[in-house]
Residue, then its C-alpha position, 0 to 999 in steps of 0.5 A: x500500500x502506497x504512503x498516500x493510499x495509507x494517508x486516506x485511509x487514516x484520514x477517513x477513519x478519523x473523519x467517521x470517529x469524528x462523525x460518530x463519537x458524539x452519538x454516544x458520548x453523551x447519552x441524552x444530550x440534545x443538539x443545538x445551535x450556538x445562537x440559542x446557547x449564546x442568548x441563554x448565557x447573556x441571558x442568565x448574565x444580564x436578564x434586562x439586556x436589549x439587542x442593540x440590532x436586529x436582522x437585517x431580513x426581519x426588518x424588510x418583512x416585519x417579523x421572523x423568517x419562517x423555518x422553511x426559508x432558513x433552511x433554504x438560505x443556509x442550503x443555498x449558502x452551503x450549495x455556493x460554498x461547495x460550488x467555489x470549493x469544487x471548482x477550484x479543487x477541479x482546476x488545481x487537478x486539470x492543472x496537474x494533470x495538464x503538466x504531467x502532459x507536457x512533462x511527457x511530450 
């Protein structure tokens, strides 16, 4: 097995522990975002504090966006993200292998 094939292989193994581990490392845990557990903390902090701003979406439409539209939004934002990433994952590998052409001619 070459050294770049073992490197995979231990790269995926520990990426599925990552993946994994969290099931059971804490039976009954629940969860949840970052933005629920920071207003918690500021709350049990200063219970009469009042957001200096508001989101700029709220604003336009008069009250919360519905969960629906969320998760639209953060999918979009997660299909643009991997849309850059690959292409410039799929440039780097044609350059590759446009100079391993030109190596052999």
């Amino acid at each position: 097995m070459s050294k770049n094939k073992k490197l995979v292989l231990v790269l995926l193994v520990i990426a599925a522990l990552i993946a994994i581990i969290p099931f059971f490392a804490r039976r009954g845990a629940a969860f949840g975002g970052s933005d629920d557990a920071g207003s918690q903390v500021v709350e049990e902090i200063s219970p009469d504090y009042e957001p200096w701003a508001t989101p700029v979406l709220e604003n336009a439409i008069g009250g919360e966006l519905p969960g629906e539209i969320e998760n639209l939004l953060f999918c979009v934002q997660t299909g643009i993200g991997v849309g850059v990433i690959a292409f410039f994952v799929g440039r780097f590998y044609e350059r590759k292998k446009l100079g391993k052409a030109n190596e052999e001619l």
